[in-house]
C-alpha positions as CSV (number, residue, x, y, z in Angstrom):
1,X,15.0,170.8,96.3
2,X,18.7,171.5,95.4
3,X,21.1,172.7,97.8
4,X,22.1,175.9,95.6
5,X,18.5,177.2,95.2
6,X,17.7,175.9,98.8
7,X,20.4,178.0,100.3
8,X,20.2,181.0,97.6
9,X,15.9,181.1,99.4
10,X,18.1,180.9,102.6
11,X,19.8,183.9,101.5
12,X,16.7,185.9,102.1
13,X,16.3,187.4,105.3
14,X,13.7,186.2,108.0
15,X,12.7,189.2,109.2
16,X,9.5,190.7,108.1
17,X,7.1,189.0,110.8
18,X,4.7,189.8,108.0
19,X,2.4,186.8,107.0
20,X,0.1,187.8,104.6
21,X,-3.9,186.1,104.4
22,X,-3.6,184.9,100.6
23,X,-0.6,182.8,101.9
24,X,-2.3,181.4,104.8
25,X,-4.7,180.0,102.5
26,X,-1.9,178.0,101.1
27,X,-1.5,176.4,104.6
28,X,1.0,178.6,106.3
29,X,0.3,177.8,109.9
30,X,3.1,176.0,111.6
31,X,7.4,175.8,111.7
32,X,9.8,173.9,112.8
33,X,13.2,174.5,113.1
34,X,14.5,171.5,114.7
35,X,12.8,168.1,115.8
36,X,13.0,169.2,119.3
37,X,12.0,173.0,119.0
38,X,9.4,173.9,117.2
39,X,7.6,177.3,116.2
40,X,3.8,177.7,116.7
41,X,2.2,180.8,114.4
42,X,-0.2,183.0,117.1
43,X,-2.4,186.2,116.1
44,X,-2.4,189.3,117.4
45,X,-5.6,190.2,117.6
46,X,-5.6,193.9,118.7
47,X,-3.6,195.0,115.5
48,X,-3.9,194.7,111.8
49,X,-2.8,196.1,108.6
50,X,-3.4,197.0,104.9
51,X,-0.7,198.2,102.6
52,X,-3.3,198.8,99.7
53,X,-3.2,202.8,98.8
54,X,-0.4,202.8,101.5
55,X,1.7,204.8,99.2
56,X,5.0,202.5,99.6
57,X,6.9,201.7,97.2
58,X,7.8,197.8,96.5
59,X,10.5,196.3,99.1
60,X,13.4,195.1,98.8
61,X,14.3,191.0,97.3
62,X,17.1,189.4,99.0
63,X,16.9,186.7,96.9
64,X,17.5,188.9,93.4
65,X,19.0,192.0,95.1
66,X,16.4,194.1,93.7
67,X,13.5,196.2,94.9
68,X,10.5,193.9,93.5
69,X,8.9,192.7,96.5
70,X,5.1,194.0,95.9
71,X,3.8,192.6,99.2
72,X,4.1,196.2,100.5
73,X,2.0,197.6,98.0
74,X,-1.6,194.7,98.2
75,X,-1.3,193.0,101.0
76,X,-3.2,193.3,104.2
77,X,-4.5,191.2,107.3
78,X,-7.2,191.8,110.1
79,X,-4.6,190.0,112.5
80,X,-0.7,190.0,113.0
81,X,0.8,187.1,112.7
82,X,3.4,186.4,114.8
83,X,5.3,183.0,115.8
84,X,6.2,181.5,119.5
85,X,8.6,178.9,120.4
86,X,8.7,175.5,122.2
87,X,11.2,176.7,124.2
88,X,9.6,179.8,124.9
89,X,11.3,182.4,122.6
90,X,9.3,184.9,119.8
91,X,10.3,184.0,116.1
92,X,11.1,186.1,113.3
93,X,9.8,184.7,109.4
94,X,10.0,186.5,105.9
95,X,9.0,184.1,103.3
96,X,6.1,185.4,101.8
97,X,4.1,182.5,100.8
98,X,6.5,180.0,101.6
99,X,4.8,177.1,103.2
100,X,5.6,176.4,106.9
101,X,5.6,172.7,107.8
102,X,5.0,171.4,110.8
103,X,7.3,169.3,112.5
104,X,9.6,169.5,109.6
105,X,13.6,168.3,110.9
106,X,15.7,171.2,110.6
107,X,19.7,172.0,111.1
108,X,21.0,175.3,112.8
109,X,23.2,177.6,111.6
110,X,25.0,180.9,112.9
111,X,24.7,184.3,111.3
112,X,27.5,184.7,109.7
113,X,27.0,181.6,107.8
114,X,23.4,182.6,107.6
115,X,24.8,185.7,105.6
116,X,27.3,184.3,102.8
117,X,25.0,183.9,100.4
118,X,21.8,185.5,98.9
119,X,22.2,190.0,98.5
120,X,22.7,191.1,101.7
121,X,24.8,194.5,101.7
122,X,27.1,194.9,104.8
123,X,24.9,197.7,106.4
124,X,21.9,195.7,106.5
125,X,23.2,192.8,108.3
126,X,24.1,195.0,111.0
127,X,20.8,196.1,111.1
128,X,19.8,192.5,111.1
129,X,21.8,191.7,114.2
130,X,20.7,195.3,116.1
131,X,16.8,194.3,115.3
132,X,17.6,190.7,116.9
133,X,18.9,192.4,120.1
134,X,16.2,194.7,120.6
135,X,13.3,193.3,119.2
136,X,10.5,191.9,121.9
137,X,11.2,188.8,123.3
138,X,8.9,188.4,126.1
139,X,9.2,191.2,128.2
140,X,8.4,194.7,128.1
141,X,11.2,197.0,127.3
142,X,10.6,200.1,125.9
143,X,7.1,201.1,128.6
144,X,4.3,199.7,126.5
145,X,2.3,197.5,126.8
146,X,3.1,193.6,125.2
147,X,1.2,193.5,122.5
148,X,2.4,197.3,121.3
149,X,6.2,196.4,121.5
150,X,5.4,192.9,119.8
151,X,3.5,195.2,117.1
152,X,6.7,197.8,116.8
153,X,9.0,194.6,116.1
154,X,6.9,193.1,113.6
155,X,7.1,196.6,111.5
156,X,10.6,196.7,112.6
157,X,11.7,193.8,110.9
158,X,9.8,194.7,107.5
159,X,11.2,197.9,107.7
160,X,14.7,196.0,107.9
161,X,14.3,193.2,105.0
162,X,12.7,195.7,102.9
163,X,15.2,198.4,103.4
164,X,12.8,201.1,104.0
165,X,15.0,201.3,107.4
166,X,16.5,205.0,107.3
167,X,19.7,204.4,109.4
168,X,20.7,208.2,108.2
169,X,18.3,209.7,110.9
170,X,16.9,209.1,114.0
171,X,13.5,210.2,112.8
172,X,11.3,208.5,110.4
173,X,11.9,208.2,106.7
174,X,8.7,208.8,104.5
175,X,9.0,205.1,104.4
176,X,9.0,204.3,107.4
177,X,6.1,206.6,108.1
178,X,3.8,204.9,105.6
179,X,4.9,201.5,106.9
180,X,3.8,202.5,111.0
181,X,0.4,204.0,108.7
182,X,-0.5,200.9,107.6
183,X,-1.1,199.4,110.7
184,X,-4.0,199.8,112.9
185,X,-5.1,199.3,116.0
186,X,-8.1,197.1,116.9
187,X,-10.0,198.5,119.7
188,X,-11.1,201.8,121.4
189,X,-8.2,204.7,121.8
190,X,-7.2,203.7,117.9
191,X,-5.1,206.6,117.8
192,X,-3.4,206.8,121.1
193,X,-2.6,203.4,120.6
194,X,-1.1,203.9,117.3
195,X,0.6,206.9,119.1
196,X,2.5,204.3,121.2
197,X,3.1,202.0,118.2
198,X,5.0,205.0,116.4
199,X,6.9,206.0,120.0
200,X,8.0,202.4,120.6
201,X,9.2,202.0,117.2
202,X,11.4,204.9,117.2
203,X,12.5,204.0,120.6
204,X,13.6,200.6,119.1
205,X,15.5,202.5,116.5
206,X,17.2,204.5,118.7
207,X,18.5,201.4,120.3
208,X,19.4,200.1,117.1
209,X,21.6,203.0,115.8
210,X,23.2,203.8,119.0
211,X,24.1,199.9,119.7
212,X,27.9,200.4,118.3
213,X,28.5,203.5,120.3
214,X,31.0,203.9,123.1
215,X,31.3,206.6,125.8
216,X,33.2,209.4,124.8
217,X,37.1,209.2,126.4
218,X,37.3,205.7,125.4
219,X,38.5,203.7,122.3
220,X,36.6,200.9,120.1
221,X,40.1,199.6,119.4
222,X,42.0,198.3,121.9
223,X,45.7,198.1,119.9
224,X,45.2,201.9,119.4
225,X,44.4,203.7,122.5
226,X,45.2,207.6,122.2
227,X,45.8,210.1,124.7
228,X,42.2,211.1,125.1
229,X,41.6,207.7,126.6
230,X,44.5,207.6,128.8
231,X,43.8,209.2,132.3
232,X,46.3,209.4,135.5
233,X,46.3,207.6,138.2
234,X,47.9,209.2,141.4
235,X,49.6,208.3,144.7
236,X,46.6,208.9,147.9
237,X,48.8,210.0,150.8
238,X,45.8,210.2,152.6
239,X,44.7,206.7,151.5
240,X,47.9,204.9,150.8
241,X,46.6,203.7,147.4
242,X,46.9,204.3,143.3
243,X,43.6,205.7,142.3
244,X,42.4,207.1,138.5
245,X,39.4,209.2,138.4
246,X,38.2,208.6,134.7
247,X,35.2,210.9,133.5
248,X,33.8,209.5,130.8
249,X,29.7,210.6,129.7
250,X,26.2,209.1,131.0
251,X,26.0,206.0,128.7
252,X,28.5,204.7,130.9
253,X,25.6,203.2,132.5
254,X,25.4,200.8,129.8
255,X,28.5,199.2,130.5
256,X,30.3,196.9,132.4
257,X,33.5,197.2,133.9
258,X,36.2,194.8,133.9
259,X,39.5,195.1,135.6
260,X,42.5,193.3,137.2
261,X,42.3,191.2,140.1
262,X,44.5,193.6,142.5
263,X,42.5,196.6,141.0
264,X,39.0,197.4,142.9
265,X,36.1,200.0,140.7
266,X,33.1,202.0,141.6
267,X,31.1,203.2,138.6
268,X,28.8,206.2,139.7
269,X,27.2,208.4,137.2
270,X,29.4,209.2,133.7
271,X,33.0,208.3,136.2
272,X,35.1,205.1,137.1
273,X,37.0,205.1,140.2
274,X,40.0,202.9,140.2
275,X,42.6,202.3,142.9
276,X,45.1,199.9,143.2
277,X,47.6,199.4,146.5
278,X,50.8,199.4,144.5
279,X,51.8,201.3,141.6
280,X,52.2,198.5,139.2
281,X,48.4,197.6,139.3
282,X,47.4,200.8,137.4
283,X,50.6,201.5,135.5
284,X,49.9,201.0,131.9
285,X,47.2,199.3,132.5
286,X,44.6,198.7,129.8
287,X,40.5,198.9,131.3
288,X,37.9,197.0,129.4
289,X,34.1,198.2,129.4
290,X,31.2,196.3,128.1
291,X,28.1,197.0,126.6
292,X,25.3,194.9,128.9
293,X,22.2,197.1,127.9
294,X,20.6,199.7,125.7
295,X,18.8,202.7,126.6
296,X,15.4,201.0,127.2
297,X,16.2,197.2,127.4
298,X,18.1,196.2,130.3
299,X,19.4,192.8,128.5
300,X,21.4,192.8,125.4
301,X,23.1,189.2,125.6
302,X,20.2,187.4,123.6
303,X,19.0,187.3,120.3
304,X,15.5,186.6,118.3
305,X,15.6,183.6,116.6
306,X,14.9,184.0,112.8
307,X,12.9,180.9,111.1
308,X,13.6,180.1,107.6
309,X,11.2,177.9,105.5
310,X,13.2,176.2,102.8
311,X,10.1,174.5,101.2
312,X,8.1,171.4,102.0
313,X,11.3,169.2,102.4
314,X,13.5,171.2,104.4
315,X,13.2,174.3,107.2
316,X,16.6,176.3,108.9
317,X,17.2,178.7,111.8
318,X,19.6,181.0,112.7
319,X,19.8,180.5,116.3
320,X,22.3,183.2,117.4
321,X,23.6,186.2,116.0
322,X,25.6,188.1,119.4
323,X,28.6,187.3,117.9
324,X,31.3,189.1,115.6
325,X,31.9,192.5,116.9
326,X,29.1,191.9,119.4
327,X,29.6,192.5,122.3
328,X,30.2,195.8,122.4
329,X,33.6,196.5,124.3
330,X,35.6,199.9,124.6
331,X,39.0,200.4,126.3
332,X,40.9,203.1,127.8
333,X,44.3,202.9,129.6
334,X,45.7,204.5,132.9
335,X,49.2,205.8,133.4
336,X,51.2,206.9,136.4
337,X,51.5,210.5,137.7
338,X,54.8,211.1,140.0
339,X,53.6,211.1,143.6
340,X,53.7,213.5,146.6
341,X,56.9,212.9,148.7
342,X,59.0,210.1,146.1
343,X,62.3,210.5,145.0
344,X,60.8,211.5,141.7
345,X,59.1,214.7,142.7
346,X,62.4,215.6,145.1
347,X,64.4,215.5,141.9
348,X,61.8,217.9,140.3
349,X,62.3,219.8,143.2
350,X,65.9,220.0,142.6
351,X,64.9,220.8,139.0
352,X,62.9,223.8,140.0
353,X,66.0,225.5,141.4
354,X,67.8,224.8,138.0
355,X,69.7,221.6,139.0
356,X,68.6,220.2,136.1
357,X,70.5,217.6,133.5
């Protein structure tokens, strides 16, 4: 295989979790991305799907940059397919009849690398790194039960690579409806299950479109910090310290705070308490926050691995993608109020009685 058409195939992204049954007759049952880890296709036996009379239109090729992907509009399965890892992570694959090989040697590369080549607009490789973050990876996260949230990730990631994804609302496209449609559930309580399929996608979307925010009062940029994210800090007489009050809004929760060494917080709620024993501690100081969890998923430092099958020959990975503008930081900065009983506030004092310069 040449390097230019291996790395153009690389170009697609392995996302969709979809494996259809026509390719595992051509002996898609194993990956390796590396000589030491390797991935193991499982089925999920409690869900299946069928996109024939599904309604969808055909997907999105990351390989040609055009929508003539027709795996969306035939293909179907009485199991999911799904992959796990020697080293105990949950796997991500796209590549539609591609042939998996077992114990093939493989290299790792990051995302961004991962995403030079092949058609991959700018919007969806953000959506690629939120579905990594959020996507099942061995734990419950969103309240249902394992099998469910492994389900909503699987649909997830087809919605992702074949850019049915509506990143315009946080509701459900008509795409994205007849994608969750398509799948069913295999047991008793069909519906209520599919219920929960639907509720823990959208929960998962949620988490995705909301991954870049930042409490309001604060700025993503920390060269440019503007007065509404620059709160006093006052003199305590009845403390003896520098404290700032900063009331910022309830996702606060999701973030971290870092601070100074000589500079103590308390996070309660949507506020950060700072204080400080001398004035110089808070002065112009700059406060970092970072994003450590979403909504539902208390975790947001790791990512899905994504397999990608070059062939016969040769297999990748992209083994991390929390990287680039991840993580998620915000800043705000504190400045000094004149304190009770200085020789500051005397000379205002003066002031008041029109001494003034």
């Amino acid at each position: 295989m040449k390097k230019k058409s291996l790395f153009k195939r690389l170009s697609s992204v392995a996302l969709a979790f979809l494996l259809s049954l026509s390719a595992l007759t051509q002996g898609i049952t194993a990956s390796a991305f590396s000589d030491k880890n390797q991935a193991t296709q499982q089925w999920l036996s409690t869900w299946s799907y069928d996109f024939r009379g599904s309604g969808l239109p055909k997907g999105y090729d990351i390989e040609t940059g055009k929508y003539n992907d027709t795996h969306f509009t035939g293909y179907f399965a009485s199991e999911v397919p799904y992959f796990t890892t020697s080293d105990n992570n949950y796997a991500y694959c796209i590549n539609f009849d591609k042939l998996h090989n077992s114990g093939t040697v493989s290299k790792q590369q990051t995302l961004n690398d991962y995403m030079k080549n092949g058609h991959i607009p700018d919007d969806m490789q953000y959506q690629i790194k939120e579905f990594c973050i959020y996507s099942y990876k061995g734990k419950t996260q969103y309240g249902y039960s394992k099998d469910t949230e492994l389900c909503a990730s699987s649909v997830m990631s087809q919605a992702v690579s074949a850019r049915f994804f509506d990143e315009s609302t946080t509701g459900l496209s008509s795409n994205e409806t007849k994608l969750l449609n398509a799948y069913s559930y295999n047991g008793s309580n069909a519906s209520s299950h599919h219920n929960d399929l639907v509720d823990c996608y959208k929960k998962m979307k949620s988490e995705m479109l909301s991954h870049y925010d930042v409490p309001s009062g604060t700025s993503n940029n920390k060269s440019i910090i503007g007065k509404k994210a620059t709160y006093p800090a006052k003199y305590d007489v009845k403390t003896g310290k520098w404290t700032a009050t900063v009331k910022l809004d309830s996702s606060l929760s999701q973030f971290s705070v870092s601070k100074p060494n000589a500079v103590t917080s308390q996070k309660s709620g949507s506020q950060i308490i700072l204080t400080a024993d001398n004035e110089k501690d808070l002065k112009n100081t700059v406060i970092t926050i970072t994003k450590t969890k979403g909504k539902y998923v208390e975790h947001i430092d790791e990512c899905s691995p994504l397999i990608l099958s070059g062939g016969s020959d040769v297999q990748e990975m992209v083994v991390s993608c929390y990287e680039d503008k991840d993580p998620v930081k915000a800043y705000f900065k504190l400045k000094i109020d004149m304190p009770t009983g200085n020789a500051d506030l005397e000379k205002n004092f003066i002031d008041f009685f029109g001494n003034e310069e």
